[in-house]
C-alpha positions, 0 to 999 in steps of 0.5 A, a space after each residue: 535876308 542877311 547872312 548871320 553866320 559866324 565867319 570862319 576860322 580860316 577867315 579869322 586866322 587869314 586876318 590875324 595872320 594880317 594883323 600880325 604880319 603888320 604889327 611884326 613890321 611895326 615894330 621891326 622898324 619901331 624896334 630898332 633902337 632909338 627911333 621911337 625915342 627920335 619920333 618922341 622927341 620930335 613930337 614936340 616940335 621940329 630940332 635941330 642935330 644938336 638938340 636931338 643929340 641932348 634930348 636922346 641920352 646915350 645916343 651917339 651922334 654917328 647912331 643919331 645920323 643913322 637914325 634920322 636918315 633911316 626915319 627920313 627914308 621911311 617918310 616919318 622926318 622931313 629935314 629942312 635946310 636953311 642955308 643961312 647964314 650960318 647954315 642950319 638943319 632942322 627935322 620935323 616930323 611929318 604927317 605920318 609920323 604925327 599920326 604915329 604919335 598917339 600910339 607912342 604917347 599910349 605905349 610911354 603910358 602902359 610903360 609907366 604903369 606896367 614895366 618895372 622903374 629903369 635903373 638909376 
């Protein structure tokens, strides 16, 4: 017969503990400024530098750089060159990053309905 005992507060707080160790990283990568709003942008399709730089307003260019070279560590942006001519760099996201799009689409959404408007 199968045990139907409740599991213990030790074993819910190592998983908690679990839980929040993983959200904490989550989000000292996702914090950082501008990646989520990278990621975004790229979910719609692979860009180019420039494009990037006028889809993420306020972004310098230099950060921009930083930016994609930190998501292309992490193995969320793939850069692909295409040598030309002329010589064109373009960044897309990978299969691990598109399986993070779905919680930036709900995040964008609670942002919606619950954080107050941004000023103009």
């Amino acid at each position: 017969m199968a045990s139907t005992s409740k599991p213990t507060a030790q074993a819910d707080s190592g998983a908690c503990s679990r839980g929040n160790a993983a959200l904490a990283r989550a989000f000292e990568f996702l914090g950082k400024r501008w990646n989520g709003v990278v990621l975004g942008v790229l979910s719609d399709g692979p860009a180019g530098f420039r494009e990037l730089s006028r889809a993420v307003d306020g972004i310098s260019d230099s950060v921009l750089s930083d930016r994609l070279s930190d998501l292309a560590a992490a193995g969320l942006v793939a850069r692909t060159v295409d040598h030309g001519p002329p010589l064109a760099v373009s960044y897309a996201l990978t299969a691990r990053a598109r399986a993070l799009v779905p919680a930036l689409a709900q995040i964008t959404l609670w942002s919606q309905e619950h954080l107050p408007p941004a000023d103009s």
